[in-house]
C-alpha positions, 0 to 999 in steps of 0.5 A, a space after each residue: 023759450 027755446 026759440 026765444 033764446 036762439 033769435 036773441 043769440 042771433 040778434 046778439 051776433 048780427 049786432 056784433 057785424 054792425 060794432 065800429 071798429 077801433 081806428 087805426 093809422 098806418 105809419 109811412 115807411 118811406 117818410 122815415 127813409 127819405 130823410 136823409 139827404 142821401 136818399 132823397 134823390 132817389 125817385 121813390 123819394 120824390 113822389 110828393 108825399 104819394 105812396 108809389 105802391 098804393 098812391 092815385 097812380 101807383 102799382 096797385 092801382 095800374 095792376 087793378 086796372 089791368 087785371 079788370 081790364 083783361 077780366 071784363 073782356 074775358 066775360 064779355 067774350 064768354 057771354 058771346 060764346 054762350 049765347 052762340 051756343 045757346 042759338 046753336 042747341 037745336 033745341 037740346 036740353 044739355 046744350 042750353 044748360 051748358 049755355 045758361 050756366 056759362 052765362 049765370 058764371 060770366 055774370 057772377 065774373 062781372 060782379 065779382 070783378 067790379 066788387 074787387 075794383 071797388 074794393 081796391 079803390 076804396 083801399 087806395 083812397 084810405 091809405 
């Protein structure tokens, strides 16, 4: 009974991960600045309806692809490093678990980073 009591708890939580969410909508904070005619000859204004912080082209987004940019050659370079000090080991142990954890965290790197981009392009394509 135990047993059962726990796995229908679990199944009752797991479930809850699965429940839709309420829909939200973002209000734009520069449709209501860009009204007045003052304002509108401003360049923030004059983005077409595309938010400047989150739009296609936007800060966020060139900061994304910066920021990946520089990640992905940092874990190429560590993955190079460590295979040279893999073939370099001579055969000692100490030295060939240094290299296969540099490797196993160059590649976690990876994913991590291509997780965050993914992330990023699904947020500045809802908003």
């Amino acid at each position: 009974m135990r047993r059962f009591r726990l796995a229908l708890i679990a199944l009752f939580t797991a479930g809850l991960c699965f429940a839709p969410a309420a829909p939200t909508h973002a209000l734009s904070i520069f449709q209501s600045a860009c009204e007045s005619a003052a304002a509108k000859s401003s360049p923030a204004c004059q983005t077409n309806g595309a938010n400047p912080f989150t739009g296609a082209n936007g800060t966020l987004q060139k900061a994304a692809n910066i920021i990946s940019y520089l990640a992905g050659v940092s874990a190429v370079l560590m993955l190079i490093i460590a295979g040279m000090m893999y073939v370099l080991s001579n055969g000692d142990s100490s030295k060939i678990s240094t290299a296969k954890t540099t490797v196993i965290y160059a590649i976690v790197g990876i994913v991590i980073v291509v997780a965050a981009r993914a992330i990023v392009i699904l947020f500045v394509n809802k908003v």
